[in-house]
Biopython code that builds the backbone (N, CA, C, O; Angstrom):
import numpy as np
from Bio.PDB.StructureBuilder import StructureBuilder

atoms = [
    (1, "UNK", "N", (23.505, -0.795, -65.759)),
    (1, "UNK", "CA", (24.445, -1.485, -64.917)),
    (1, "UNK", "C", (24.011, -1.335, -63.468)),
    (1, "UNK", "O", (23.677, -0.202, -63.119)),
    (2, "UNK", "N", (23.966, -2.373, -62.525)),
    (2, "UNK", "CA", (23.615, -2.456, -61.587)),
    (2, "UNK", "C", (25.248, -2.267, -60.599)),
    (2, "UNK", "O", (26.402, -2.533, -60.934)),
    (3, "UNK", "N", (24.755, -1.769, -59.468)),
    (3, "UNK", "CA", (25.584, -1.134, -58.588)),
    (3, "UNK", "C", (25.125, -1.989, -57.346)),
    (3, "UNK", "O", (24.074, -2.627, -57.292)),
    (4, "UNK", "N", (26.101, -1.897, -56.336)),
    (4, "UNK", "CA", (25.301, -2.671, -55.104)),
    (4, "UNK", "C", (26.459, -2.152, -54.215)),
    (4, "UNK", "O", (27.655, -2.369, -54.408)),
    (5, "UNK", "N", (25.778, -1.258, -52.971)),
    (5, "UNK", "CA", (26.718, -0.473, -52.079)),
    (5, "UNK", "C", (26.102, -1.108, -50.693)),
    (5, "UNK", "O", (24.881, -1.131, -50.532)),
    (6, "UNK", "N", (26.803, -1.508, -49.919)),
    (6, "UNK", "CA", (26.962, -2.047, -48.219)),
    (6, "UNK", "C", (27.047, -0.990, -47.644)),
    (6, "UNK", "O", (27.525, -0.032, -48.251)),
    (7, "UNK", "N", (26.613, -0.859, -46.323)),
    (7, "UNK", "CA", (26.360, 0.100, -45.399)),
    (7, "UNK", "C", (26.096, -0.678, -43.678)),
    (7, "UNK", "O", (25.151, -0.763, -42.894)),
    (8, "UNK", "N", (27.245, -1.040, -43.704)),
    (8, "UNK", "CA", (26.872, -1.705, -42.116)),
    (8, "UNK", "C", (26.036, -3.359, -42.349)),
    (8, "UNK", "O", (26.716, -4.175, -42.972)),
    (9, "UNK", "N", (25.171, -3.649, -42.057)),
    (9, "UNK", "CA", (23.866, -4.898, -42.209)),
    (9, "UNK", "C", (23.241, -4.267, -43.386)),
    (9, "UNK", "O", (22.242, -4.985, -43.433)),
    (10, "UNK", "N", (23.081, -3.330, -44.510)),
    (10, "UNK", "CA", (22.184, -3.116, -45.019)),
    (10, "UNK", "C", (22.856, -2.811, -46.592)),
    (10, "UNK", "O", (23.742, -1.993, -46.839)),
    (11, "UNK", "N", (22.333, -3.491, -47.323)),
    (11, "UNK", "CA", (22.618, -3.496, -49.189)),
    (11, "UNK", "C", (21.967, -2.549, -49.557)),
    (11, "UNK", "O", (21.087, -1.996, -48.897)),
    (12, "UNK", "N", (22.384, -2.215, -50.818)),
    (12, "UNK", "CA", (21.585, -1.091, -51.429)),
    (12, "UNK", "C", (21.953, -1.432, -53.220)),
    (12, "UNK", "O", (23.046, -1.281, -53.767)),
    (13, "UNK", "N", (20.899, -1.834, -53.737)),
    (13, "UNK", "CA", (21.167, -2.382, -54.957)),
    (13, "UNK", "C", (20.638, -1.181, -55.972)),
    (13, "UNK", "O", (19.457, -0.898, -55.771)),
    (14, "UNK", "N", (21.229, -0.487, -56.933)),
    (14, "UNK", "CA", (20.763, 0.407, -57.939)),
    (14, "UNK", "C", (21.398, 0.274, -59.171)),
    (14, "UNK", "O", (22.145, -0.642, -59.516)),
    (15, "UNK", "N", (20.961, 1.504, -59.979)),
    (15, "UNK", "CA", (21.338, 1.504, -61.174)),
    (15, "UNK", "C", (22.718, 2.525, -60.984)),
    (15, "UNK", "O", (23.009, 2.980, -59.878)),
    (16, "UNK", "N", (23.433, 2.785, -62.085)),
    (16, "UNK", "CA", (24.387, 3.730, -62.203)),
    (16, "UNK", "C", (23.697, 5.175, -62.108)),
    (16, "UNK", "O", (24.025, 6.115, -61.384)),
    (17, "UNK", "N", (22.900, 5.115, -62.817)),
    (17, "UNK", "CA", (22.269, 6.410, -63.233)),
    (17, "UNK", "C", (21.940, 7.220, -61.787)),
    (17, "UNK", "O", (22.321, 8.358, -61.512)),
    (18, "UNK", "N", (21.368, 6.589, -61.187)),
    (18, "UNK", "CA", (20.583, 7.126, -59.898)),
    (18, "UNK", "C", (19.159, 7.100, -60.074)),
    (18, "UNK", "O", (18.492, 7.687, -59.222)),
    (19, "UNK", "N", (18.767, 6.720, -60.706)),
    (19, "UNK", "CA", (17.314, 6.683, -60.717)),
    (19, "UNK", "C", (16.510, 5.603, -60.925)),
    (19, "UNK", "O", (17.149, 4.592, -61.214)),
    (20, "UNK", "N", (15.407, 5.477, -60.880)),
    (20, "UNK", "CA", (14.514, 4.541, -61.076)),
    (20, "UNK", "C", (13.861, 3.885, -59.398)),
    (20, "UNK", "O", (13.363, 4.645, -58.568)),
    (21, "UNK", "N", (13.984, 2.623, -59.216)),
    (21, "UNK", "CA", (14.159, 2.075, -58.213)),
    (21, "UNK", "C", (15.512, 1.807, -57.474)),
    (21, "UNK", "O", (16.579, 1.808, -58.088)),
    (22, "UNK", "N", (15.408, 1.541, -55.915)),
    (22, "UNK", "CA", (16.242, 1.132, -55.233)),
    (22, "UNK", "C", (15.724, 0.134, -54.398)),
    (22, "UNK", "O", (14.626, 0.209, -53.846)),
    (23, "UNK", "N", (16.919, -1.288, -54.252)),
    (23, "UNK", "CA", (15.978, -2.321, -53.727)),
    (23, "UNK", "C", (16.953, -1.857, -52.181)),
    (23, "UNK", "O", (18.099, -1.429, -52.045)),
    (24, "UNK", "N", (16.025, -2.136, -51.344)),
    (24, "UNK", "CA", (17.317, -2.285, -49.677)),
    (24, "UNK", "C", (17.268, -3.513, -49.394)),
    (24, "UNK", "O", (16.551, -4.215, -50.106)),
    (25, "UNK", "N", (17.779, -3.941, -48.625)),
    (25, "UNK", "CA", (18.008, -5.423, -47.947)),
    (25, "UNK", "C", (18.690, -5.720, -46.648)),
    (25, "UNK", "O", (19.861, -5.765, -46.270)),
    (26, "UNK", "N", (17.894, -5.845, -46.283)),
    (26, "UNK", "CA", (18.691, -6.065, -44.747)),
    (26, "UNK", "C", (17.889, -7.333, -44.131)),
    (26, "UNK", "O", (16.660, -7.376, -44.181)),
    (27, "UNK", "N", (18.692, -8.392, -43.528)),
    (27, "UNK", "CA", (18.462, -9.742, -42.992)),
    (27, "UNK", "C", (17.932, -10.474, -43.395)),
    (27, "UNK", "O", (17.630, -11.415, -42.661)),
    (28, "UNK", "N", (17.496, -10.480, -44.820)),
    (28, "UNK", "CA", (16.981, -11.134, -45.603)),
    (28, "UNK", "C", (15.809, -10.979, -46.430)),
    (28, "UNK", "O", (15.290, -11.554, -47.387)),
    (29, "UNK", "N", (15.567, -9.858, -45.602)),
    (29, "UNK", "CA", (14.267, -8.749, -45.965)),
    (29, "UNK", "C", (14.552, -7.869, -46.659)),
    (29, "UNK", "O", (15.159, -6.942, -46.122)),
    (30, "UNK", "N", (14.210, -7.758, -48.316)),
    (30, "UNK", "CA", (13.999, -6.647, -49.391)),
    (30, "UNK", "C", (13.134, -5.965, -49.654)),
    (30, "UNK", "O", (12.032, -6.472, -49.865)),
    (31, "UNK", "N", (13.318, -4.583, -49.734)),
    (31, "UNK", "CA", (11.862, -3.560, -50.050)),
    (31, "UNK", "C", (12.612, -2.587, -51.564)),
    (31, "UNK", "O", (13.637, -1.907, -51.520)),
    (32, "UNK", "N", (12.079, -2.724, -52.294)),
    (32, "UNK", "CA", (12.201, -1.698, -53.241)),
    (32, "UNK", "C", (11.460, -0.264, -53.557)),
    (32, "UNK", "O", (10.277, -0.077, -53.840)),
    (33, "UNK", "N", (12.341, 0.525, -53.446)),
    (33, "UNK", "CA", (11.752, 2.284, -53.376)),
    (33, "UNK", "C", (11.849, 2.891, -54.828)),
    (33, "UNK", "O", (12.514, 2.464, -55.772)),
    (34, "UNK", "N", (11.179, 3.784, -54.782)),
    (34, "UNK", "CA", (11.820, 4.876, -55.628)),
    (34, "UNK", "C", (12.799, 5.739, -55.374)),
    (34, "UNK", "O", (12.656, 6.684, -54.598)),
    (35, "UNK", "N", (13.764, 5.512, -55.942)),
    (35, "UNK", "CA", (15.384, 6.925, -55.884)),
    (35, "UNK", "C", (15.010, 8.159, -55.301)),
    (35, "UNK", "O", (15.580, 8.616, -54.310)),
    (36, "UNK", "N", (13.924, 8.798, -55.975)),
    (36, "UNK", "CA", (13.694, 9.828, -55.251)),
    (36, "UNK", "C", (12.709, 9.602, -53.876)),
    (36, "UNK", "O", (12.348, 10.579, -53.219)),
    (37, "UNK", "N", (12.393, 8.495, -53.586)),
    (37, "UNK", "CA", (11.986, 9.005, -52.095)),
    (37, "UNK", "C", (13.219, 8.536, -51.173)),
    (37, "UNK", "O", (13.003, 8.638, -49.966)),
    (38, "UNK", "N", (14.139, 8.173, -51.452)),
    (38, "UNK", "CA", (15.639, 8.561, -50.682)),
    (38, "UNK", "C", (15.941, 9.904, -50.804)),
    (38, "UNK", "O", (16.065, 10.492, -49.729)),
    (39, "UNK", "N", (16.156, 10.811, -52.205)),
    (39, "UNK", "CA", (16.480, 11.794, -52.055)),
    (39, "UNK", "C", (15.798, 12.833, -50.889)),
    (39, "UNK", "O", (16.430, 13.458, -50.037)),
    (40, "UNK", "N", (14.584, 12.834, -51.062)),
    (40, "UNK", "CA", (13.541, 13.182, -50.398)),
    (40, "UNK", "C", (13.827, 12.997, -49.003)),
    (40, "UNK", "O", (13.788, 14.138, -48.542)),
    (41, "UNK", "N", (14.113, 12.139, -48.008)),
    (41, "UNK", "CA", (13.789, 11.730, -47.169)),
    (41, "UNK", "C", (15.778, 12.608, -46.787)),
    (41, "UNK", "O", (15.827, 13.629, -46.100)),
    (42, "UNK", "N", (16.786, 12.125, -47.222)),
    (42, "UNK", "CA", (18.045, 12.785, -47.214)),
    (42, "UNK", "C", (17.992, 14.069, -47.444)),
    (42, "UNK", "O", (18.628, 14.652, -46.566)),
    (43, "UNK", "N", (17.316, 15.140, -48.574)),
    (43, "UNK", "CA", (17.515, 15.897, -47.967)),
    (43, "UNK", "C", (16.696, 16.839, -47.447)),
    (43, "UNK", "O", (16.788, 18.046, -47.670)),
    (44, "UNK", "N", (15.670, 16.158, -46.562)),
    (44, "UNK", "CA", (14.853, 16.805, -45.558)),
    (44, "UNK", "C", (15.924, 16.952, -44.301)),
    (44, "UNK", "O", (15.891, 18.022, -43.693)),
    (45, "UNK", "N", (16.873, 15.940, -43.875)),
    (45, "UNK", "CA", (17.776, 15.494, -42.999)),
    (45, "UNK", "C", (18.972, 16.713, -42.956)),
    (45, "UNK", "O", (19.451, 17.201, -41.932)),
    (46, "UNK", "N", (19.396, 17.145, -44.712)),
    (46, "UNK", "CA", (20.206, 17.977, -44.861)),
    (46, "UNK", "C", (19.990, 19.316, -44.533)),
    (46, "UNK", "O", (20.828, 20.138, -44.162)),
    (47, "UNK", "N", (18.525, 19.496, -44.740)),
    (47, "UNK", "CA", (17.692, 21.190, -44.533)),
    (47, "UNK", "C", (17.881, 20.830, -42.826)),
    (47, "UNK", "O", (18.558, 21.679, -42.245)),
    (48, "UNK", "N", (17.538, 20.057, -42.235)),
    (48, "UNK", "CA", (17.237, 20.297, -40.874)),
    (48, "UNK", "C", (18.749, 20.523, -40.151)),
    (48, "UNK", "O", (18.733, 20.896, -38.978)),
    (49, "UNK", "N", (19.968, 20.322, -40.766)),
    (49, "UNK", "CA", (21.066, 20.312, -39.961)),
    (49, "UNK", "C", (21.471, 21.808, -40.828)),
    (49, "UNK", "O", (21.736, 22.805, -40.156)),
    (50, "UNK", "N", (21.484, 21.845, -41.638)),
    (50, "UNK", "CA", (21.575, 23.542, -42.495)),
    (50, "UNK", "C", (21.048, 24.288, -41.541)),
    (50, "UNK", "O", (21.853, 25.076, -41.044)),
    (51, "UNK", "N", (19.716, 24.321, -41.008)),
    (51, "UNK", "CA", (19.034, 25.436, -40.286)),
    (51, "UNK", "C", (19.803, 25.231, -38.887)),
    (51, "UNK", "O", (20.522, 26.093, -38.381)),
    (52, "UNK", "N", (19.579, 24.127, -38.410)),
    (52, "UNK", "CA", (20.369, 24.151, -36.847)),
    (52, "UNK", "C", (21.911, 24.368, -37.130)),
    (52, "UNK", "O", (22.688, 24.252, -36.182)),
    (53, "UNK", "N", (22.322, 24.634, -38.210)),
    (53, "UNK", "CA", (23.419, 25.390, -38.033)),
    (53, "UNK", "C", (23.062, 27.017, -38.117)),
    (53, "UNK", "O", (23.147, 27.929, -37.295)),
    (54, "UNK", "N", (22.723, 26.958, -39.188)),
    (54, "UNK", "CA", (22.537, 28.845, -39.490)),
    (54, "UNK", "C", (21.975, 29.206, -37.653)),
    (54, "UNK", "O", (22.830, 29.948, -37.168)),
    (55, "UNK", "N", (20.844, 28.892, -36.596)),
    (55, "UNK", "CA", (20.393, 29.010, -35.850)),
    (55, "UNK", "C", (21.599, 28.908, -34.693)),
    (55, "UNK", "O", (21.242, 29.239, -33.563)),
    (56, "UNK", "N", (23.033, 28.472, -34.862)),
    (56, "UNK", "CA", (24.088, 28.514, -34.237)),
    (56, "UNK", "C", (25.214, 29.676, -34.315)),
    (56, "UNK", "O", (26.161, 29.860, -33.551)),
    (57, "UNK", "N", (24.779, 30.500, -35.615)),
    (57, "UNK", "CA", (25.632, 31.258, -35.858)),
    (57, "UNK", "C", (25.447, 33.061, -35.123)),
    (57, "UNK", "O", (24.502, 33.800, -34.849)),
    (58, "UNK", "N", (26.527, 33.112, -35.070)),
    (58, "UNK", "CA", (26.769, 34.479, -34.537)),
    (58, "UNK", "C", (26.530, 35.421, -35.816)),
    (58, "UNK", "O", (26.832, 35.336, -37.006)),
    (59, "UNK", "N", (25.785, 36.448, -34.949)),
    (59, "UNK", "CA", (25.340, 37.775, -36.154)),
    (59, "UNK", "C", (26.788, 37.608, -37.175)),
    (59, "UNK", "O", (26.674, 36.884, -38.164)),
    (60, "UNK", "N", (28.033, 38.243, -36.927)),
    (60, "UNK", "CA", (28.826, 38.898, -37.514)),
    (60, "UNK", "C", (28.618, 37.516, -38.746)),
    (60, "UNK", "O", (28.099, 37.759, -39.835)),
    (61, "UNK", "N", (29.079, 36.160, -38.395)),
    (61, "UNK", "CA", (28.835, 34.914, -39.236)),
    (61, "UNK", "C", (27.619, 34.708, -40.190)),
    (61, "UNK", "O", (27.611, 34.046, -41.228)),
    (62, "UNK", "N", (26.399, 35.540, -39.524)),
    (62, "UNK", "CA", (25.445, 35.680, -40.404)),
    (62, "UNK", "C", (25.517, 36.901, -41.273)),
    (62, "UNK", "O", (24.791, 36.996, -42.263)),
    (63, "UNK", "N", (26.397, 37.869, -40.922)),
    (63, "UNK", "CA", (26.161, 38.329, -41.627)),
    (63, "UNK", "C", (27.189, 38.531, -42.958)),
    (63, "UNK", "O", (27.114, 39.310, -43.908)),
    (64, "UNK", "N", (27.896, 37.790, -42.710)),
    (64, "UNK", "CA", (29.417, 37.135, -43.807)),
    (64, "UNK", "C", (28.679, 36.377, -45.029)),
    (64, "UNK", "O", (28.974, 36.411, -46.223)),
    (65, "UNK", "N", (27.513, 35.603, -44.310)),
    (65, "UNK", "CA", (27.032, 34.520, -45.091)),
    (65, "UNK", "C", (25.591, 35.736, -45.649)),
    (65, "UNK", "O", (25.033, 35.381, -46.688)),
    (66, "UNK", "N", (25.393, 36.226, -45.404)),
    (66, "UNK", "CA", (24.105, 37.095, -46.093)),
    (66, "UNK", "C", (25.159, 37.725, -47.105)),
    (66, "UNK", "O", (24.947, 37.255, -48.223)),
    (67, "UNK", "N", (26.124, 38.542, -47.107)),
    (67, "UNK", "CA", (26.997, 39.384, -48.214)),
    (67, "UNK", "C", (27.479, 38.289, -49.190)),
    (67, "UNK", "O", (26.948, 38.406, -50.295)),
    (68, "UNK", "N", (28.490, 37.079, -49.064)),
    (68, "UNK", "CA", (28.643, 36.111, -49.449)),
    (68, "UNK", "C", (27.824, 36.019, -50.596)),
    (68, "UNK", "O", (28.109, 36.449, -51.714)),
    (69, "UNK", "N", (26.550, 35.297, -50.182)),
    (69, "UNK", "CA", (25.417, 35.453, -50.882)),
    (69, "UNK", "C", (25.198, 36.350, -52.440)),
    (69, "UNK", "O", (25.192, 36.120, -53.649)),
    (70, "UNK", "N", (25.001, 37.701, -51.317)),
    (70, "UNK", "CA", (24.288, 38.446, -52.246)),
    (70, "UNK", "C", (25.523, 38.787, -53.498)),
    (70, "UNK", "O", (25.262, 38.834, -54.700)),
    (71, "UNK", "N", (26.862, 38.999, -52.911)),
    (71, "UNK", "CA", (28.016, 38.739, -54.274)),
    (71, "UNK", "C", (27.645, 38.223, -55.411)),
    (71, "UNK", "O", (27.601, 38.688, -56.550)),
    (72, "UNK", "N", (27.364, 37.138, -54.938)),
    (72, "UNK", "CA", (27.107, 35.876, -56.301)),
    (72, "UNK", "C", (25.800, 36.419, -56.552)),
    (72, "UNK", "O", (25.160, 35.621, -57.236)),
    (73, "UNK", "N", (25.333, 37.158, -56.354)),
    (73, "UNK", "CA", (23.736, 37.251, -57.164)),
    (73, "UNK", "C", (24.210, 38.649, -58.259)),
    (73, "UNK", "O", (23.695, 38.844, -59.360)),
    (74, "UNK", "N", (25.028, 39.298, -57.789)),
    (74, "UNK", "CA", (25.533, 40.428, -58.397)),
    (74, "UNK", "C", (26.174, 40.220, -60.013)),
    (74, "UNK", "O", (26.642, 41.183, -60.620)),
]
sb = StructureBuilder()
sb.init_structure("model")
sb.init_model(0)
sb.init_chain("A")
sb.init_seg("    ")
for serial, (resi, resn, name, xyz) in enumerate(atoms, 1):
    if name == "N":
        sb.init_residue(resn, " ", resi, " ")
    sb.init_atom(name, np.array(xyz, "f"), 0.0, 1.0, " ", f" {name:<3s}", serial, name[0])
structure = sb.get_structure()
């Protein structure tokens, strides 16, 4: 089953699944990708705002989030 999500000027035509290809479209102009080089490209975007956060945090905050952590490994 095909899906088709709007985003401002720009279509995004896929499958349900999430995978395979993705066609984009914008102004009349279509390019079709592979799913995962969206993922890829999103969450390189996600690591880079993860770190410029952790790089915002105050020791005591880092160090909530280091114990946090290690809990769940326990």
């Amino acid at each position: 089953m095909s899906i088709t999500t709007k985003v401002g000027a720009v279509t995004f035509i896929h499958n349900a699944s999430m995978t395979g290809e993705i066609e984009i479209e914008r102004a009349g102009l279509a390019v079709k990708v592979p799913f995962e080089a969206l993922l890829k490209i999103v969450s390189d975007k996600v690591r880079q705002q993860m770190i410029e956060g952790i790089e915002e945090l105050r020791p005591h905050e880092i160090l909530a989030l280091a114990a946090s952590k290690a809990s769940k490994k326990a």
